[in-house]
Backbone and ligand atoms as CSV (ligand in chain L), in Angstrom:
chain,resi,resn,atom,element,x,y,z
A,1,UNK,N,N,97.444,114.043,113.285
A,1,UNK,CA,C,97.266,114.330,111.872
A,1,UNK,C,C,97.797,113.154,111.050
A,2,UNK,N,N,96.759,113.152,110.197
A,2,UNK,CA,C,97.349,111.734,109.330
A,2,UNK,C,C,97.465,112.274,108.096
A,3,UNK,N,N,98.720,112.487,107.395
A,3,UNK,CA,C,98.837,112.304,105.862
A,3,UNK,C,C,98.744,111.043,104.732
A,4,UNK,N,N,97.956,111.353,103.704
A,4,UNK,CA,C,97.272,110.738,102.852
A,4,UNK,C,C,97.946,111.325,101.459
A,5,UNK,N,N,98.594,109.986,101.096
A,5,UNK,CA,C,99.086,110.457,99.322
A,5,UNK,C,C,98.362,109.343,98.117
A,6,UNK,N,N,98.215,110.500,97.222
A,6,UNK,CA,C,97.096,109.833,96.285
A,6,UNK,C,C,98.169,109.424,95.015
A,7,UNK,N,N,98.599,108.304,95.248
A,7,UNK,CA,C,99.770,107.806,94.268
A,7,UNK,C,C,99.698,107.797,93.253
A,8,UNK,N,N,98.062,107.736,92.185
A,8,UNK,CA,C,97.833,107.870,90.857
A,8,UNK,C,C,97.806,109.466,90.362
A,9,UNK,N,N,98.029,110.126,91.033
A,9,UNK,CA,C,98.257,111.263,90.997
A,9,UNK,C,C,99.376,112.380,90.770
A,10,UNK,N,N,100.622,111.564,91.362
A,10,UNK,CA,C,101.858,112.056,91.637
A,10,UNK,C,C,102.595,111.691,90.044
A,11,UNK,N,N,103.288,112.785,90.355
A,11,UNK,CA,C,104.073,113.063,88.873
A,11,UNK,C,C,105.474,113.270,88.966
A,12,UNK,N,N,106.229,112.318,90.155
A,12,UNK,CA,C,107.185,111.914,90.479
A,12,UNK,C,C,107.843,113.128,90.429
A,13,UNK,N,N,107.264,114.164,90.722
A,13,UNK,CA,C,108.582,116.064,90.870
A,13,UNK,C,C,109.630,116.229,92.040
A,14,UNK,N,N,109.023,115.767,92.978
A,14,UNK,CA,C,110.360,115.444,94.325
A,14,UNK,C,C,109.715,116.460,95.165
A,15,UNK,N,N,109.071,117.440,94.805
A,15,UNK,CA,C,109.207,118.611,95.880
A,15,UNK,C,C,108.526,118.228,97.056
A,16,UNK,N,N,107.932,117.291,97.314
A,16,UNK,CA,C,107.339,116.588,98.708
A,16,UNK,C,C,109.386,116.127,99.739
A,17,UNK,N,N,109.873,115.735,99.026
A,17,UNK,CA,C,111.061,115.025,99.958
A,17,UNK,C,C,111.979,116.288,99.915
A,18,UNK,N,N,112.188,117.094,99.344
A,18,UNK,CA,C,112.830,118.248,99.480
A,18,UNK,C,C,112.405,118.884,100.527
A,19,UNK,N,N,111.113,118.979,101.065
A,19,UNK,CA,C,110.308,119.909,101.647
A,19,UNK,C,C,110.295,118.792,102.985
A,20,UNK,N,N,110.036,117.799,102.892
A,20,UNK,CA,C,109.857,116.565,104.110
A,20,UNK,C,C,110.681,115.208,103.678
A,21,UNK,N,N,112.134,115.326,103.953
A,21,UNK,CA,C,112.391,114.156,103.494
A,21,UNK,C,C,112.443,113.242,105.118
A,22,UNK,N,N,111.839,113.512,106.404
A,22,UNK,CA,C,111.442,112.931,106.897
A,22,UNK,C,C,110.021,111.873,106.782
A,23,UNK,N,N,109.466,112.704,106.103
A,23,UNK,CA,C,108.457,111.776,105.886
A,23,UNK,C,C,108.378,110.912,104.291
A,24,UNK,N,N,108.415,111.856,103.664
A,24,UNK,CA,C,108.494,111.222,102.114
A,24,UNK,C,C,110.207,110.619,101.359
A,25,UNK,N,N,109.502,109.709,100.435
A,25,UNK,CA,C,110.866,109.399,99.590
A,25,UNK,C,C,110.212,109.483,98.290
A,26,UNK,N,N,111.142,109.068,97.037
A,26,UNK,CA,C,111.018,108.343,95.919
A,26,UNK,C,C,111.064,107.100,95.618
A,27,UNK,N,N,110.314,106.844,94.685
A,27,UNK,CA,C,110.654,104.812,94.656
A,27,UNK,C,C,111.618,105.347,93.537
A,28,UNK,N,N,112.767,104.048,93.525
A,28,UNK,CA,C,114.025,104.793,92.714
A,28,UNK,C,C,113.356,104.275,91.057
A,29,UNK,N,N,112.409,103.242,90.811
A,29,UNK,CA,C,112.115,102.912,89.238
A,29,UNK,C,C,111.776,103.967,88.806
A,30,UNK,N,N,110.493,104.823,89.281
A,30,UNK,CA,C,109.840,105.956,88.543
A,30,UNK,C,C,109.741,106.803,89.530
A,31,UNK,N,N,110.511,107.112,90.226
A,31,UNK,CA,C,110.170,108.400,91.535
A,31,UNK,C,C,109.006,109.281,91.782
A,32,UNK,N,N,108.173,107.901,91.869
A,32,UNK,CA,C,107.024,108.199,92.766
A,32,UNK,C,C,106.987,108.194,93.835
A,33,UNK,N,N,106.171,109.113,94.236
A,33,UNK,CA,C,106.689,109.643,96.245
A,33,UNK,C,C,106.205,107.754,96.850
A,34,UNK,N,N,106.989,108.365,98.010
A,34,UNK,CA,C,106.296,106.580,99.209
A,34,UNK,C,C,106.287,107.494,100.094
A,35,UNK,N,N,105.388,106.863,101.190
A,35,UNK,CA,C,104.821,107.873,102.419
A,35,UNK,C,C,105.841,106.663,103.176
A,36,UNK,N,N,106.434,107.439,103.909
A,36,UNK,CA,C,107.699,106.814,104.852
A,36,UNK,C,C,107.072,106.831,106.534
A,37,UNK,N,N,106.012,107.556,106.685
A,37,UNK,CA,C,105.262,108.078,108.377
A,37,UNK,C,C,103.960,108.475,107.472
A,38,UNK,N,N,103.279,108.167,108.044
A,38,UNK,CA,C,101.662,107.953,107.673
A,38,UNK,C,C,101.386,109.233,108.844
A,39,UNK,N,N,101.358,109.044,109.947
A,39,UNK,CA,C,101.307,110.008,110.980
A,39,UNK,C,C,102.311,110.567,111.865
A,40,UNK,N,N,103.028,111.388,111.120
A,40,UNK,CA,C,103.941,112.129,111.589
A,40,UNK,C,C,104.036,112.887,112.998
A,41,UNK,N,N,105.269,113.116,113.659
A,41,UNK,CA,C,105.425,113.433,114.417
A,41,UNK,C,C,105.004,115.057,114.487
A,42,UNK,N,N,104.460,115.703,115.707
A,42,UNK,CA,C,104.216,117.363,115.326
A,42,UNK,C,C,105.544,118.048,114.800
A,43,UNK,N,N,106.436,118.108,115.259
A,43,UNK,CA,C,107.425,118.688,114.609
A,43,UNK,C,C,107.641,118.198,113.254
A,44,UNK,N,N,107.220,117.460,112.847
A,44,UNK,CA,C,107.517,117.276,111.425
A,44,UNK,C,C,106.153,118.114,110.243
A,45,UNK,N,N,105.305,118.565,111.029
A,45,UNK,CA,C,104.226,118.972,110.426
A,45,UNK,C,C,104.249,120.091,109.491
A,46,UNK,N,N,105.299,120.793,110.143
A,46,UNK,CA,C,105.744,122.026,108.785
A,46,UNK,C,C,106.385,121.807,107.853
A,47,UNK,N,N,106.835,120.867,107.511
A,47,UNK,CA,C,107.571,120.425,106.693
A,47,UNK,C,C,106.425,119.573,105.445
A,48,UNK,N,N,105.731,118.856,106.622
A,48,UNK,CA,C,104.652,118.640,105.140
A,48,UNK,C,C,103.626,119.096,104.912
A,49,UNK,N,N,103.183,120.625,105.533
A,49,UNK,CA,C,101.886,121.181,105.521
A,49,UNK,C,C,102.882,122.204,103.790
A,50,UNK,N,N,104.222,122.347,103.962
A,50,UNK,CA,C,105.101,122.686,102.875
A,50,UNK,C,C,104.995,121.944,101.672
A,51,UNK,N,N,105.119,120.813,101.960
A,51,UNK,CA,C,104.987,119.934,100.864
A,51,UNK,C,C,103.946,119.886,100.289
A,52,UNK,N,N,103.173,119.970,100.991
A,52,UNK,CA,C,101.002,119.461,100.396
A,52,UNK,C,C,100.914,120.741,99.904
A,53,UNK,N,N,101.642,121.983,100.467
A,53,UNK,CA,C,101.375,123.419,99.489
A,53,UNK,C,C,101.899,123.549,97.869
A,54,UNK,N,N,103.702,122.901,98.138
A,54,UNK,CA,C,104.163,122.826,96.363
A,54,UNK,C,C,104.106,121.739,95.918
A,55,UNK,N,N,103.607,120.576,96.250
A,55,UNK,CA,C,103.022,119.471,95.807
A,55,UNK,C,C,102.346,119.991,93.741
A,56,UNK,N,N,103.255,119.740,93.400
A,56,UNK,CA,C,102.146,119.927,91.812
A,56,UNK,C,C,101.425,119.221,91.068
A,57,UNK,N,N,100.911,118.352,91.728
A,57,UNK,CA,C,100.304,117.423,91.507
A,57,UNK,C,C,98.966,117.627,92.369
A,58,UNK,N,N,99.465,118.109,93.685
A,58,UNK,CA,C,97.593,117.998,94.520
A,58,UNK,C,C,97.940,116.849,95.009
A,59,UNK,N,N,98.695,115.943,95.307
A,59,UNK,CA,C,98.576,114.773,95.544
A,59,UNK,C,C,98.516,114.218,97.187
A,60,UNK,N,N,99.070,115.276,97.657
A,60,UNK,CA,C,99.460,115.271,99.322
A,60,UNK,C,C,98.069,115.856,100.159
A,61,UNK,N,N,97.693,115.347,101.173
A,61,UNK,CA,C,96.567,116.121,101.566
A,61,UNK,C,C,96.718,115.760,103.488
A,62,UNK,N,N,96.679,116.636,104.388
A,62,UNK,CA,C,96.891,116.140,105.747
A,62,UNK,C,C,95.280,116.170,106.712
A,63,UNK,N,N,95.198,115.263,107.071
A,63,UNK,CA,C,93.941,115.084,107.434
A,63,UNK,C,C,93.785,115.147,109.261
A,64,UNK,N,N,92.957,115.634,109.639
A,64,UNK,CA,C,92.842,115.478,111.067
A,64,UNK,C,C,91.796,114.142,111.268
A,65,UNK,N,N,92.466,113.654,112.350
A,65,UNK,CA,C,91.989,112.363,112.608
A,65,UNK,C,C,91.922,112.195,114.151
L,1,SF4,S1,S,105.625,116.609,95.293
L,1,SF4,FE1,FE,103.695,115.623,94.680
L,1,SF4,S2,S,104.011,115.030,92.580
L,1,SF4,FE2,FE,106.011,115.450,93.447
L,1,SF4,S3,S,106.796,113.461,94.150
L,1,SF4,FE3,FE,105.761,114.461,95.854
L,1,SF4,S4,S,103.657,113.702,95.791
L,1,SF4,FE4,FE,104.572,113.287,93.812
């Protein structure tokens, strides 16, 4: 599974790194998410199938590849 973040999109809320701070961060200027693992490990998958759910933005999306 490959996660895909749509950066013009994000509205710097955090709830992606709360939910996966294995995979996601903030950039510290305007805390816009950074994808830290592009293709995450399976155990990390609940954590951002969480995130792409309270994502309020829509911005997170996990793709099978
Ligand atoms: S939860 Fe969505 S809007 Fe908030 S920082 Fe993460 S990607 Fe951006």
């Amino acid at each position: 599974m490959r996660v895909e973040l749509d950066e013009p999109k994000c509205v710097a809320a955090g709830q992606c790194v709360m939910a996966s701070p294995e995979v996601f961060d903030q950039r510290d200027d305007d805390g816009v998410a950074i994808l830290l693992e592009e293709q995450p490990a399976d155990e990390l998958l609940d954590g951002v199938r969480e995130a792409v759910a309270i994502c309020p933005a829509a911005a997170i999306r996990l793709v099978d590849q």
